[in-house]
mmCIF entry with sequence, helices, sheets and N, C-alpha, C, O atoms, coordinates in Angstrom:
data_MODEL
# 
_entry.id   MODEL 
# 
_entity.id                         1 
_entity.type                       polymer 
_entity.pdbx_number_of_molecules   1 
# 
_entity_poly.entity_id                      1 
_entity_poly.type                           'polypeptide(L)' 
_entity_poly.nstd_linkage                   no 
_entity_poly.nstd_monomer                   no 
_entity_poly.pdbx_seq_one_letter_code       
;(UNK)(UNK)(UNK)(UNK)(UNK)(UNK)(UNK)(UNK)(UNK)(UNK)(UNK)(UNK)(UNK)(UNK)(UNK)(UNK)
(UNK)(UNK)(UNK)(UNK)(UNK)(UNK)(UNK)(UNK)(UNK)(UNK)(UNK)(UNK)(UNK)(UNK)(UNK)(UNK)
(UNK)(UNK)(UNK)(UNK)(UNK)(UNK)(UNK)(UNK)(UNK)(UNK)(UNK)(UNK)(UNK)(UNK)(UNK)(UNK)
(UNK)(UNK)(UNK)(UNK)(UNK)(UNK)
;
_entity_poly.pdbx_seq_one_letter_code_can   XXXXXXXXXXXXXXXXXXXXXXXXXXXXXXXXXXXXXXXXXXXXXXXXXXXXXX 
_entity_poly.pdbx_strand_id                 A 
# 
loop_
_entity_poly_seq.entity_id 
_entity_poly_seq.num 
_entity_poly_seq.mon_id 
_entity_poly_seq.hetero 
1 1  UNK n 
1 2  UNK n 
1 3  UNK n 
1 4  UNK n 
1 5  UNK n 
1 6  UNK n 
1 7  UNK n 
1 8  UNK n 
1 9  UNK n 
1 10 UNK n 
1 11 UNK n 
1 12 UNK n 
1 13 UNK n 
1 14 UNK n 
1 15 UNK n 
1 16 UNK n 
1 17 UNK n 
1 18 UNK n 
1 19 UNK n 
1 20 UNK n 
1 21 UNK n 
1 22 UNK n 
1 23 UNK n 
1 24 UNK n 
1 25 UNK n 
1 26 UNK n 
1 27 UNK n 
1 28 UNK n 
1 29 UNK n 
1 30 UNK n 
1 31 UNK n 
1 32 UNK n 
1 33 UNK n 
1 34 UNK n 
1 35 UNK n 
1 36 UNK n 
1 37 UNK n 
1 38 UNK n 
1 39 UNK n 
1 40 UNK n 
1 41 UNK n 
1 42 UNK n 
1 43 UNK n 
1 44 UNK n 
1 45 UNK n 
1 46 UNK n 
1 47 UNK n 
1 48 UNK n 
1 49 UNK n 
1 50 UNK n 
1 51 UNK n 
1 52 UNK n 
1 53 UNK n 
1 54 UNK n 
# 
_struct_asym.id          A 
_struct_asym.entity_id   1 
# 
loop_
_struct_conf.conf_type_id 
_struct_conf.id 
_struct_conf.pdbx_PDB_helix_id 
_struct_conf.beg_label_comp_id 
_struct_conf.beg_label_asym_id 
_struct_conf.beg_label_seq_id 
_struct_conf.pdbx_beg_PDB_ins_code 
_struct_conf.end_label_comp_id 
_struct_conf.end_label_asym_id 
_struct_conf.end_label_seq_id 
_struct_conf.pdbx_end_PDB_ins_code 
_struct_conf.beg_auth_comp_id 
_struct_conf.beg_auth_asym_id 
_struct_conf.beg_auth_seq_id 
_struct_conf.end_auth_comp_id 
_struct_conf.end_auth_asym_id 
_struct_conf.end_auth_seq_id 
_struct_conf.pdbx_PDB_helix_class 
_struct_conf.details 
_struct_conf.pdbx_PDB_helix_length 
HELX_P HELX_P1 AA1 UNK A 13 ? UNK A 26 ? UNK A 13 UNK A 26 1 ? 14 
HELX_P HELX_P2 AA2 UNK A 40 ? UNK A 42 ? UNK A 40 UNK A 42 5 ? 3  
HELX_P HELX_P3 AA3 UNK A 45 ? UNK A 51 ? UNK A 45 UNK A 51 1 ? 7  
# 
_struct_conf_type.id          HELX_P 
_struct_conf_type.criteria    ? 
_struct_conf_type.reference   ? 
# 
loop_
_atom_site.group_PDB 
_atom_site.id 
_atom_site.type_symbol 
_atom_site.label_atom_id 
_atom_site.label_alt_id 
_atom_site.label_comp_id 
_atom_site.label_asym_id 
_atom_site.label_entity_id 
_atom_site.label_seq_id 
_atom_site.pdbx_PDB_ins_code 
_atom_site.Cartn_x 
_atom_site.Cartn_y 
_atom_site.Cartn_z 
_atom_site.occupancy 
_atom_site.B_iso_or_equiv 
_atom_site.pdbx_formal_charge 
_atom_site.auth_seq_id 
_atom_site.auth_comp_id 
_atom_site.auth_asym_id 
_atom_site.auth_atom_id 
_atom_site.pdbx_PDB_model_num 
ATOM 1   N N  . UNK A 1 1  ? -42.000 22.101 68.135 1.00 0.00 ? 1  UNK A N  1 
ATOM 2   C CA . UNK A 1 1  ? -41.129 22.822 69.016 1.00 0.00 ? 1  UNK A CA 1 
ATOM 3   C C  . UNK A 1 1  ? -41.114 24.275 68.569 1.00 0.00 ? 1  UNK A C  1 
ATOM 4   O O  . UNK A 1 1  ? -40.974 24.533 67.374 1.00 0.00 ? 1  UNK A O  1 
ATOM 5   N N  . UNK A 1 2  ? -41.255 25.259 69.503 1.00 0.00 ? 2  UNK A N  1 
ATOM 6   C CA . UNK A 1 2  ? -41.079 26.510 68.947 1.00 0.00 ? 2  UNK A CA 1 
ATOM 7   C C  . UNK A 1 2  ? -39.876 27.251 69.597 1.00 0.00 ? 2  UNK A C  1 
ATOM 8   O O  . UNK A 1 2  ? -39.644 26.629 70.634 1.00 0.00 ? 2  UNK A O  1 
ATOM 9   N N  . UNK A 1 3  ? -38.878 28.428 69.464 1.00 0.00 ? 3  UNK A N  1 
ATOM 10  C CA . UNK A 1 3  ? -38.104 29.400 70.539 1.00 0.00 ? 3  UNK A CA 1 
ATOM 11  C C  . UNK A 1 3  ? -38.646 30.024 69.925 1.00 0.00 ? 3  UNK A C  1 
ATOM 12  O O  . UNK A 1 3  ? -39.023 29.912 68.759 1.00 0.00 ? 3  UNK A O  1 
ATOM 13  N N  . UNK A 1 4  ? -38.797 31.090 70.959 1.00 0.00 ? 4  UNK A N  1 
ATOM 14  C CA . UNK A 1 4  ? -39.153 32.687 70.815 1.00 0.00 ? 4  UNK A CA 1 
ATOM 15  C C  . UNK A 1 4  ? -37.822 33.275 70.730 1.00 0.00 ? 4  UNK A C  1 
ATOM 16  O O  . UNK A 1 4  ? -36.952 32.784 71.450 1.00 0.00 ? 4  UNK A O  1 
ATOM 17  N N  . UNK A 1 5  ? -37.561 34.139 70.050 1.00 0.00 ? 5  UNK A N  1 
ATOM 18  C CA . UNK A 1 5  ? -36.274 35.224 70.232 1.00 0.00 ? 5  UNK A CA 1 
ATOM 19  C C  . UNK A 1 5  ? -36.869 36.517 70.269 1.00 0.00 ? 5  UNK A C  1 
ATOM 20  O O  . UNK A 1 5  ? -38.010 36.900 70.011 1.00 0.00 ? 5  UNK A O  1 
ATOM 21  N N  . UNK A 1 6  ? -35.854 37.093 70.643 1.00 0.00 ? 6  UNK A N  1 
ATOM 22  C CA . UNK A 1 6  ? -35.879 39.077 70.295 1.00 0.00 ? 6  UNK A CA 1 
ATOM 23  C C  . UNK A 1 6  ? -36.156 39.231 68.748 1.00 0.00 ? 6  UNK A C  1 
ATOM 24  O O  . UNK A 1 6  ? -35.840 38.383 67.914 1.00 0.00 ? 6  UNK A O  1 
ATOM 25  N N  . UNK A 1 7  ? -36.677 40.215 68.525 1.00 0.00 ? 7  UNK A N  1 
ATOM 26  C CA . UNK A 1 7  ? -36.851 41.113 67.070 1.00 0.00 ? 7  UNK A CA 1 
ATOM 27  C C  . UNK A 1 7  ? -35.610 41.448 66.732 1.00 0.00 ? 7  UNK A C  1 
ATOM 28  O O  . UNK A 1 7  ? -35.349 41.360 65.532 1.00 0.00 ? 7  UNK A O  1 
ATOM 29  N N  . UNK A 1 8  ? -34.825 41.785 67.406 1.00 0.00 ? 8  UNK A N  1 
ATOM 30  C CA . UNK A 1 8  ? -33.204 41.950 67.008 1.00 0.00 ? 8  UNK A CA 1 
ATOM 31  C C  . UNK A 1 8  ? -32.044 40.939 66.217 1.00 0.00 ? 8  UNK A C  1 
ATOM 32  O O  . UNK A 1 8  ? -30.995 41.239 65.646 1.00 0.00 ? 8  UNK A O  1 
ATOM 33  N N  . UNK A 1 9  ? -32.731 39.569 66.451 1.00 0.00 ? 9  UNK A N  1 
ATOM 34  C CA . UNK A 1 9  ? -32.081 38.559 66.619 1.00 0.00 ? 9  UNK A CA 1 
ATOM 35  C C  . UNK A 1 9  ? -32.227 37.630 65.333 1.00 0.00 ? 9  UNK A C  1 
ATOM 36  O O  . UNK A 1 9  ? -33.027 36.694 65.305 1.00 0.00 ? 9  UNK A O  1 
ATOM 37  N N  . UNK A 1 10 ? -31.316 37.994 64.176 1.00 0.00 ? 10 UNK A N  1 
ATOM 38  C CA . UNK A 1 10 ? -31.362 37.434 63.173 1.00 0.00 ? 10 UNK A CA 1 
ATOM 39  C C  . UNK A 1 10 ? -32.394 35.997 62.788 1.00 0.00 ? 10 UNK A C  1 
ATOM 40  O O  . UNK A 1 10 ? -32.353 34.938 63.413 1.00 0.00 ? 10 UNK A O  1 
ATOM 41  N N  . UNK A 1 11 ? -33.222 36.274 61.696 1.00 0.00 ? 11 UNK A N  1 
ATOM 42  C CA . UNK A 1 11 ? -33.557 33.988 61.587 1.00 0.00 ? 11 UNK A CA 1 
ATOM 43  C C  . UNK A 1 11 ? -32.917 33.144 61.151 1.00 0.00 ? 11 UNK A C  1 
ATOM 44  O O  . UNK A 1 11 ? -33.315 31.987 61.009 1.00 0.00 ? 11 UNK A O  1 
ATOM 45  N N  . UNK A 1 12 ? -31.902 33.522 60.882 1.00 0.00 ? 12 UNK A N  1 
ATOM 46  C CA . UNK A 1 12 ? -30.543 31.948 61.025 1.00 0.00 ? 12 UNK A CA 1 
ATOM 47  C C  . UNK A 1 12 ? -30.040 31.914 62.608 1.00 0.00 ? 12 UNK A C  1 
ATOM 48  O O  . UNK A 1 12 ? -29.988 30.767 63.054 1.00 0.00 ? 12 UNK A O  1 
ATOM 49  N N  . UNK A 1 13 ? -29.688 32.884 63.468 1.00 0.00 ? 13 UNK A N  1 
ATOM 50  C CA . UNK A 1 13 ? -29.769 32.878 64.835 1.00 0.00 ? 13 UNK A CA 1 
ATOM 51  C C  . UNK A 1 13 ? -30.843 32.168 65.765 1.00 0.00 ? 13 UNK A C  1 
ATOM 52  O O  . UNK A 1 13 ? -30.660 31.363 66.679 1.00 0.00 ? 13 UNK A O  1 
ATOM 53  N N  . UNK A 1 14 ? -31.650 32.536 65.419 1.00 0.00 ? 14 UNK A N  1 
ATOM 54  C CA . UNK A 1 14 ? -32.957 31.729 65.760 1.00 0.00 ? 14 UNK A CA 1 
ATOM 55  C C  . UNK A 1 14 ? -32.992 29.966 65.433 1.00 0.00 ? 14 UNK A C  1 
ATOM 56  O O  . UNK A 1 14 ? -33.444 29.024 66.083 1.00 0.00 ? 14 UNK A O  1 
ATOM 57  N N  . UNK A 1 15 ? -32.492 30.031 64.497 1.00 0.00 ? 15 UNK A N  1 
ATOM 58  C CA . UNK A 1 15 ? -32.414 28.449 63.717 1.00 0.00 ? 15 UNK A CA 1 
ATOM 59  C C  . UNK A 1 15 ? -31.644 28.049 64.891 1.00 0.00 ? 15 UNK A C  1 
ATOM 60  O O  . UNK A 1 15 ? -32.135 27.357 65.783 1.00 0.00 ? 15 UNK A O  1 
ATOM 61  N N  . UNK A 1 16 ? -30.593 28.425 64.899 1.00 0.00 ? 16 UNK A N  1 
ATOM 62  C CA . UNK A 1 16 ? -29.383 27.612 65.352 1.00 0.00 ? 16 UNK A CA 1 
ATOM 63  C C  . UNK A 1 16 ? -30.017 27.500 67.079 1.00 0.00 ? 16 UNK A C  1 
ATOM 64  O O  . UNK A 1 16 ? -29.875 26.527 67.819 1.00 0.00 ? 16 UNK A O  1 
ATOM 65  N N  . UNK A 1 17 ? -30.636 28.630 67.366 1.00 0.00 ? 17 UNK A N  1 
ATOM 66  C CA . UNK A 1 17 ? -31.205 27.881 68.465 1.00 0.00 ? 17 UNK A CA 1 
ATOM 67  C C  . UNK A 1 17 ? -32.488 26.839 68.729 1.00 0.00 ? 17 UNK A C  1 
ATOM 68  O O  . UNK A 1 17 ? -32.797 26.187 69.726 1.00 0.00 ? 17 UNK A O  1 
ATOM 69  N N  . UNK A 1 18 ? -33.043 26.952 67.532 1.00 0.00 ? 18 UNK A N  1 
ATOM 70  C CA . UNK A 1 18 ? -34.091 26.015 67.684 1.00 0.00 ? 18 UNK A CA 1 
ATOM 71  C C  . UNK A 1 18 ? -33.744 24.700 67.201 1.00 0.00 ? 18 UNK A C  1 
ATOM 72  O O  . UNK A 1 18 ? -34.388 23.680 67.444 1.00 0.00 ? 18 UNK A O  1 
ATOM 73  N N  . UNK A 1 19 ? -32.147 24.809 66.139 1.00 0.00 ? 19 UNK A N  1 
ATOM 74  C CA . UNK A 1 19 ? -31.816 23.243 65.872 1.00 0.00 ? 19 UNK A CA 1 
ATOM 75  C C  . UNK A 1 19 ? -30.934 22.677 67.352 1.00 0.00 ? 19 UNK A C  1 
ATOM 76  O O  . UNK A 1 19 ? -30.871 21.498 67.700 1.00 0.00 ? 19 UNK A O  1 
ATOM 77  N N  . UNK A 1 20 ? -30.271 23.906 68.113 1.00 0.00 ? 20 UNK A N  1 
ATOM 78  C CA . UNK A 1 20 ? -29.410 22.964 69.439 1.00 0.00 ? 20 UNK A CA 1 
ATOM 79  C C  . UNK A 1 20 ? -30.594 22.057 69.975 1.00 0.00 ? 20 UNK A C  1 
ATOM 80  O O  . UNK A 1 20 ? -30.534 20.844 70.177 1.00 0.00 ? 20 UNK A O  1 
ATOM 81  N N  . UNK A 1 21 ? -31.699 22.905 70.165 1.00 0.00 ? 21 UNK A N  1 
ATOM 82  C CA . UNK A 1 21 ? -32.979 22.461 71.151 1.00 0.00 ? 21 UNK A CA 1 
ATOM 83  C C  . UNK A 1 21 ? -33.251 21.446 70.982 1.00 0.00 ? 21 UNK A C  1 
ATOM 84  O O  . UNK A 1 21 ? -33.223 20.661 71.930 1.00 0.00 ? 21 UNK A O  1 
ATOM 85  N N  . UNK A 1 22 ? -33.640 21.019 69.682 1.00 0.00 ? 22 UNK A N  1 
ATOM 86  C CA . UNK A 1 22 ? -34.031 19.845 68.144 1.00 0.00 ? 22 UNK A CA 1 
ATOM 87  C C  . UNK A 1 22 ? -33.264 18.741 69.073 1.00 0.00 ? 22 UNK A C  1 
ATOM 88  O O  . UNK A 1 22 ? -33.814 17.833 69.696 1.00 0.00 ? 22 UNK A O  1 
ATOM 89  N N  . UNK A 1 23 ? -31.526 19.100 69.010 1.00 0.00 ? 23 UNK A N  1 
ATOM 90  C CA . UNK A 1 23 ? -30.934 18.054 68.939 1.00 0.00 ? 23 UNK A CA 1 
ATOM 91  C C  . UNK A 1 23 ? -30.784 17.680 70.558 1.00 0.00 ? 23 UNK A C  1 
ATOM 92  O O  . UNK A 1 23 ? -30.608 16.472 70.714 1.00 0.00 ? 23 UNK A O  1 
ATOM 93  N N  . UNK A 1 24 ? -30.805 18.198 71.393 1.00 0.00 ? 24 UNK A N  1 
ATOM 94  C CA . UNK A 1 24 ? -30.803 18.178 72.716 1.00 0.00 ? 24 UNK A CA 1 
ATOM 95  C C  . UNK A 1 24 ? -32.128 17.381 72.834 1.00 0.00 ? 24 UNK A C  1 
ATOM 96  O O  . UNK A 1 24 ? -32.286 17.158 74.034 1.00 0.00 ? 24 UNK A O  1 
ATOM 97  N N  . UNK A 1 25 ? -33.022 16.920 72.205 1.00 0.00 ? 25 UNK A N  1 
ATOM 98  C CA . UNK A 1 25 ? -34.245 16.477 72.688 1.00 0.00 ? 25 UNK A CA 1 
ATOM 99  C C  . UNK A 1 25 ? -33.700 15.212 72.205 1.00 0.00 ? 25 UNK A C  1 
ATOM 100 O O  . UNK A 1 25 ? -33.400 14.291 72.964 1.00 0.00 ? 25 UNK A O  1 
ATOM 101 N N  . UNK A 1 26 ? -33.594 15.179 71.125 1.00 0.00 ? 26 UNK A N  1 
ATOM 102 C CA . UNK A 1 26 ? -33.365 13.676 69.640 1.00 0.00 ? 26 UNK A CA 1 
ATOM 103 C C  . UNK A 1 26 ? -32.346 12.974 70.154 1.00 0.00 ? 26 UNK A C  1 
ATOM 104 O O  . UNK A 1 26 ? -32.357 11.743 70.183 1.00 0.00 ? 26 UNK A O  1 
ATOM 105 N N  . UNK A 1 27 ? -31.013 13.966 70.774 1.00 0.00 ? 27 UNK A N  1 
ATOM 106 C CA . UNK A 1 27 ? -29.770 12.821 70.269 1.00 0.00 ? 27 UNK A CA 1 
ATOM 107 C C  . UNK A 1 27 ? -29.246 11.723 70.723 1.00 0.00 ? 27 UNK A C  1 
ATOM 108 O O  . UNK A 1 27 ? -28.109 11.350 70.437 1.00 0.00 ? 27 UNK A O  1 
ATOM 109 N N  . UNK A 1 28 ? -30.287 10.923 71.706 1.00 0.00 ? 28 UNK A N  1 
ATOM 110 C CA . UNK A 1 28 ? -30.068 9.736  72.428 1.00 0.00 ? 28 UNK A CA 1 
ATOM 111 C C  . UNK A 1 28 ? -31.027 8.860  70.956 1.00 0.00 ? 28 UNK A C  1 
ATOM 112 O O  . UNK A 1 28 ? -30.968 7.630  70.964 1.00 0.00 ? 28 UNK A O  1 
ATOM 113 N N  . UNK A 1 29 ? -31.750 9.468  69.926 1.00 0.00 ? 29 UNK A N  1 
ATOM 114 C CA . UNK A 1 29 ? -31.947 8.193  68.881 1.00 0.00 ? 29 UNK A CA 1 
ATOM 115 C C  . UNK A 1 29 ? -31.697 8.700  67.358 1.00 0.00 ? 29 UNK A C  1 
ATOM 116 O O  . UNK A 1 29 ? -31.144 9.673  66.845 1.00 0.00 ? 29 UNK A O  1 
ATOM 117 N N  . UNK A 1 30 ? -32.238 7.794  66.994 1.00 0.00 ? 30 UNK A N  1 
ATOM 118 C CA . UNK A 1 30 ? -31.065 7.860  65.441 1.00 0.00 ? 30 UNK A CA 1 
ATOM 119 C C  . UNK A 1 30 ? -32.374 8.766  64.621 1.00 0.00 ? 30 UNK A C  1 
ATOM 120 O O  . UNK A 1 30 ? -32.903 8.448  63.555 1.00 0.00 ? 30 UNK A O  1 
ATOM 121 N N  . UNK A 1 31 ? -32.647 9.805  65.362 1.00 0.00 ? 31 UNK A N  1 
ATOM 122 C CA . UNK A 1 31 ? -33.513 10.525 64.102 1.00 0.00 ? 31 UNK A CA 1 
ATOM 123 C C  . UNK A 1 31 ? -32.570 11.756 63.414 1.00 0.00 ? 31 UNK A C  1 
ATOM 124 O O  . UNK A 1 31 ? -31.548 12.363 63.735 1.00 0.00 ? 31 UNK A O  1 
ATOM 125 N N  . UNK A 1 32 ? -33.428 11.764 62.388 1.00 0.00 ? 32 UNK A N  1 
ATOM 126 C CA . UNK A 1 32 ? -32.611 12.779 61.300 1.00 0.00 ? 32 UNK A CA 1 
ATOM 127 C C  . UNK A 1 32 ? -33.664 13.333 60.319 1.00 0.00 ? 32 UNK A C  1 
ATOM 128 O O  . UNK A 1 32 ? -34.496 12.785 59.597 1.00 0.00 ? 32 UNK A O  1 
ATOM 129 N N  . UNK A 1 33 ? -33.200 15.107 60.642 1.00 0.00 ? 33 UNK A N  1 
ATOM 130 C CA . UNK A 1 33 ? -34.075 16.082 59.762 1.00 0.00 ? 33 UNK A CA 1 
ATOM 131 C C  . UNK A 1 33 ? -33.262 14.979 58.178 1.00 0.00 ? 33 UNK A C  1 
ATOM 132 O O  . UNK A 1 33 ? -32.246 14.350 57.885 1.00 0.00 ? 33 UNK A O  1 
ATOM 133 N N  . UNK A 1 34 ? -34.842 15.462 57.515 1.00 0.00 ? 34 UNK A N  1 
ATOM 134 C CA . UNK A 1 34 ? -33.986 15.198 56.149 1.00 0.00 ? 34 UNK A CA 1 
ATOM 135 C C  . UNK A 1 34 ? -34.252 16.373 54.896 1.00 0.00 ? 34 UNK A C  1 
ATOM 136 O O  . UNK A 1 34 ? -33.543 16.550 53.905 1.00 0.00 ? 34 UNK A O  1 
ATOM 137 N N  . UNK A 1 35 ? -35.325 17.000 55.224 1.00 0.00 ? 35 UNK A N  1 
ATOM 138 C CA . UNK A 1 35 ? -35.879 18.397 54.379 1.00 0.00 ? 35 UNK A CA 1 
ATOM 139 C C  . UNK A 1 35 ? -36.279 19.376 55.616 1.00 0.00 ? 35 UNK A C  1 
ATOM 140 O O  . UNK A 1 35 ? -37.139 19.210 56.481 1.00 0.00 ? 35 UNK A O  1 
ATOM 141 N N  . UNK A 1 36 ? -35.502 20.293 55.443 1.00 0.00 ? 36 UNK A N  1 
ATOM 142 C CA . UNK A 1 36 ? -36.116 21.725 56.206 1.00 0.00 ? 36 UNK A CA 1 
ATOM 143 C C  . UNK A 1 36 ? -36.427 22.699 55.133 1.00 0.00 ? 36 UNK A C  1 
ATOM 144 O O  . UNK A 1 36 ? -35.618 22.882 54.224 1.00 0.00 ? 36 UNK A O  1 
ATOM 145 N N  . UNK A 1 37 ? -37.793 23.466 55.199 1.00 0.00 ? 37 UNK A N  1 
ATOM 146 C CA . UNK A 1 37 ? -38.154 24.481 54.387 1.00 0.00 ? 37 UNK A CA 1 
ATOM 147 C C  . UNK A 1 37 ? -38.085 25.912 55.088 1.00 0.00 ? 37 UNK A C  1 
ATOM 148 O O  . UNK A 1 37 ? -38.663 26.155 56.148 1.00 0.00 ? 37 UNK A O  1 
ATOM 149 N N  . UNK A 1 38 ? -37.341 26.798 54.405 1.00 0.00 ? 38 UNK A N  1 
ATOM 150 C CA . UNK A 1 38 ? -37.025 28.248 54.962 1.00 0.00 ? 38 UNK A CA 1 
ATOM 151 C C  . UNK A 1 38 ? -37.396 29.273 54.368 1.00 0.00 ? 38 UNK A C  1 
ATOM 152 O O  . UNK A 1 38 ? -37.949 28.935 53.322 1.00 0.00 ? 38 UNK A O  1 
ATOM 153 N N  . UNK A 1 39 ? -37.374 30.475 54.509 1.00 0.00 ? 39 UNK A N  1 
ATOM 154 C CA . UNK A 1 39 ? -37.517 31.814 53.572 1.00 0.00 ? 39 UNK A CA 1 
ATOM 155 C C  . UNK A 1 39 ? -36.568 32.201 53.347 1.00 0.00 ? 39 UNK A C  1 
ATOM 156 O O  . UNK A 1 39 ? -35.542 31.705 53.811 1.00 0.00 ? 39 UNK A O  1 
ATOM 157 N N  . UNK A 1 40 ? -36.580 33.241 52.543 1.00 0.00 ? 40 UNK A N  1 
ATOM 158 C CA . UNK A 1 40 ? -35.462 34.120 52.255 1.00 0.00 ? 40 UNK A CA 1 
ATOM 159 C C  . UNK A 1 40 ? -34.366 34.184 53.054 1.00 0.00 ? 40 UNK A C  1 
ATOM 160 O O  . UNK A 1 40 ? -33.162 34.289 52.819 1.00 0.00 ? 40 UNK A O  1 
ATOM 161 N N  . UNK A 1 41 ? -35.197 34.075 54.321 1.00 0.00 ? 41 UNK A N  1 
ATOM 162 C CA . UNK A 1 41 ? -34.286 35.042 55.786 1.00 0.00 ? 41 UNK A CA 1 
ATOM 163 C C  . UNK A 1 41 ? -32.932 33.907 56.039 1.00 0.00 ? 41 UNK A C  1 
ATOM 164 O O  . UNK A 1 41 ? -32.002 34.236 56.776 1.00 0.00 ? 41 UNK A O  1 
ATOM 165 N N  . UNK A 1 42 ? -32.952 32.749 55.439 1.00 0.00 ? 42 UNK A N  1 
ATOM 166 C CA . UNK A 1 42 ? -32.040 31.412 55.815 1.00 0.00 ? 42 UNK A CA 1 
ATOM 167 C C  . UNK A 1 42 ? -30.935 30.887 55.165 1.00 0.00 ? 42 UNK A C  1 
ATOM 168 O O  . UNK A 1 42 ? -30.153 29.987 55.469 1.00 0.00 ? 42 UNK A O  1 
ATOM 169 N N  . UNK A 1 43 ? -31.089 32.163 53.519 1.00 0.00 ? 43 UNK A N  1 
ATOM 170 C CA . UNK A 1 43 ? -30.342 32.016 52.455 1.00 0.00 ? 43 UNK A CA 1 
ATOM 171 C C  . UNK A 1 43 ? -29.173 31.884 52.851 1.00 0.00 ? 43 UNK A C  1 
ATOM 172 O O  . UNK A 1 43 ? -29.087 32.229 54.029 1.00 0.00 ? 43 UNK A O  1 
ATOM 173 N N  . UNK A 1 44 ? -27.916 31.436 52.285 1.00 0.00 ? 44 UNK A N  1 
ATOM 174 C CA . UNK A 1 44 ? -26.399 31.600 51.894 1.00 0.00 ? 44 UNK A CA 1 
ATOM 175 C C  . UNK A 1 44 ? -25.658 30.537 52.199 1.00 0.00 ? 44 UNK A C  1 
ATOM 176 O O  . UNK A 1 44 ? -26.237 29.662 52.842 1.00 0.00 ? 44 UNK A O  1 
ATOM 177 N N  . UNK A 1 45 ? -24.220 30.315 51.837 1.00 0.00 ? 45 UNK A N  1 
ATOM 178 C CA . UNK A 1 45 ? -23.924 28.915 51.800 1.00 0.00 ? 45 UNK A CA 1 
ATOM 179 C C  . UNK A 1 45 ? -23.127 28.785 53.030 1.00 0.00 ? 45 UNK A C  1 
ATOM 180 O O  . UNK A 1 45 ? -22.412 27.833 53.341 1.00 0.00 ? 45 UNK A O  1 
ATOM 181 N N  . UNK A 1 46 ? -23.374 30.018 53.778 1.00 0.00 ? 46 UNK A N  1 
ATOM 182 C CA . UNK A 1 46 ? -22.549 29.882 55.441 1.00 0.00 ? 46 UNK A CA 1 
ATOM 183 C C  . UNK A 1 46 ? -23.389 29.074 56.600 1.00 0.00 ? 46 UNK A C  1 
ATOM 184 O O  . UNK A 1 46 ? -22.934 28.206 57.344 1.00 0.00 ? 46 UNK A O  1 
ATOM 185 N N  . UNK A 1 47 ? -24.897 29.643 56.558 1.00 0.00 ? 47 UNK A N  1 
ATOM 186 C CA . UNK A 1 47 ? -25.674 29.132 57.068 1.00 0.00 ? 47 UNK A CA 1 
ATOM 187 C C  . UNK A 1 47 ? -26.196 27.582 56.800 1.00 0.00 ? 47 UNK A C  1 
ATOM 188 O O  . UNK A 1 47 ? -26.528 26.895 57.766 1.00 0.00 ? 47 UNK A O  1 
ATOM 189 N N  . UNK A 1 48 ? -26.257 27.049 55.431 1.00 0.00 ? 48 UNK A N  1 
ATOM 190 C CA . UNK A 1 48 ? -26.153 25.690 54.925 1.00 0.00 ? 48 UNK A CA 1 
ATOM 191 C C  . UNK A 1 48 ? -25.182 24.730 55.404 1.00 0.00 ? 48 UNK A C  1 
ATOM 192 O O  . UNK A 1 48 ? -25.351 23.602 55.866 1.00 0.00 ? 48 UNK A O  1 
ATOM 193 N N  . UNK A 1 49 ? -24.053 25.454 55.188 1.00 0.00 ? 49 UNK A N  1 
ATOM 194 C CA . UNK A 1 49 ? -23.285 24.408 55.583 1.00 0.00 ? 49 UNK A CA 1 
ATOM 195 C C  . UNK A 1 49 ? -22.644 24.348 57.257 1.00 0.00 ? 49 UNK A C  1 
ATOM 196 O O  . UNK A 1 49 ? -21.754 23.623 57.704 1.00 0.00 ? 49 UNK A O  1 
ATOM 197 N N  . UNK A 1 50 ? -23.502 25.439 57.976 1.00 0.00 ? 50 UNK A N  1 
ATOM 198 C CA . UNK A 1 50 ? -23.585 25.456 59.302 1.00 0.00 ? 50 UNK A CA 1 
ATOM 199 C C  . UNK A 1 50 ? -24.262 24.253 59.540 1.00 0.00 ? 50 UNK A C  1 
ATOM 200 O O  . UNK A 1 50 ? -23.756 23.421 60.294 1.00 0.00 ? 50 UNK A O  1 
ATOM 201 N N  . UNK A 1 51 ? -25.910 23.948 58.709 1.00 0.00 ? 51 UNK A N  1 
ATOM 202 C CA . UNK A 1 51 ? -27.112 22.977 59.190 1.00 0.00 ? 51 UNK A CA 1 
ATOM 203 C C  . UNK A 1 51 ? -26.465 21.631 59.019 1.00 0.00 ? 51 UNK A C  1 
ATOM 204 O O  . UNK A 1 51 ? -26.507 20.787 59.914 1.00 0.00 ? 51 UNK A O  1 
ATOM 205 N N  . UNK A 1 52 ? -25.761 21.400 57.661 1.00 0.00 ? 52 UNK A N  1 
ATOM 206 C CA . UNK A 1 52 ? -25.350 20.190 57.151 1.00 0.00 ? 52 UNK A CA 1 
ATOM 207 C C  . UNK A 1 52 ? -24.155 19.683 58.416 1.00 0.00 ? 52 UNK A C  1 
ATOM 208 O O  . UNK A 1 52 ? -24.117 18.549 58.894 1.00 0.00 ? 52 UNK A O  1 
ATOM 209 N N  . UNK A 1 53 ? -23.335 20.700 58.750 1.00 0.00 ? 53 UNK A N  1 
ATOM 210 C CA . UNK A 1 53 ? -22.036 20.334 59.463 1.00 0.00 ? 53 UNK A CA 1 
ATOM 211 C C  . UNK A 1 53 ? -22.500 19.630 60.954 1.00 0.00 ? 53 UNK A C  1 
ATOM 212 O O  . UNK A 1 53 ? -22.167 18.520 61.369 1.00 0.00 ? 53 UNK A O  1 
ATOM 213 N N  . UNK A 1 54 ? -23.555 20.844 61.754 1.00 0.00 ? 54 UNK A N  1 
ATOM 214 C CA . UNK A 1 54 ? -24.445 20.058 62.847 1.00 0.00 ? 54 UNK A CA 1 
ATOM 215 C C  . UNK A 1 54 ? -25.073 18.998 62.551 1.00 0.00 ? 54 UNK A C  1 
ATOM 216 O O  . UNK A 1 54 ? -25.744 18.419 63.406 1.00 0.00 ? 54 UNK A O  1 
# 
């Protein structure tokens, strides 16, 4: 799955739209990310516990 965003548009912004997408496809079955790998750009414990809470 890919989204495109703006250059403006933070990559934890981006995440969060490419995880609604994720889950909008999945959530009629019992799948579940269990490792996501990120860069730098994904760091801090606001954004973590944004992924964990969704």
């Amino acid at each position: 799955m890919v989204v495109v965003t703006s250059a403006y548009e933070s990559d934890q912004a981006g995440a969060k739209k490419l995880f609604a997408q994720a889950y909008n496809r999945i959530s009629d079955r019992l799948t579940r990310l269990v490792c996501i790998w990120v860069d730098a750009g994904y760091q801090g414990e606001g954004f973590m516990k944004w992924v964990m809470d969704t």
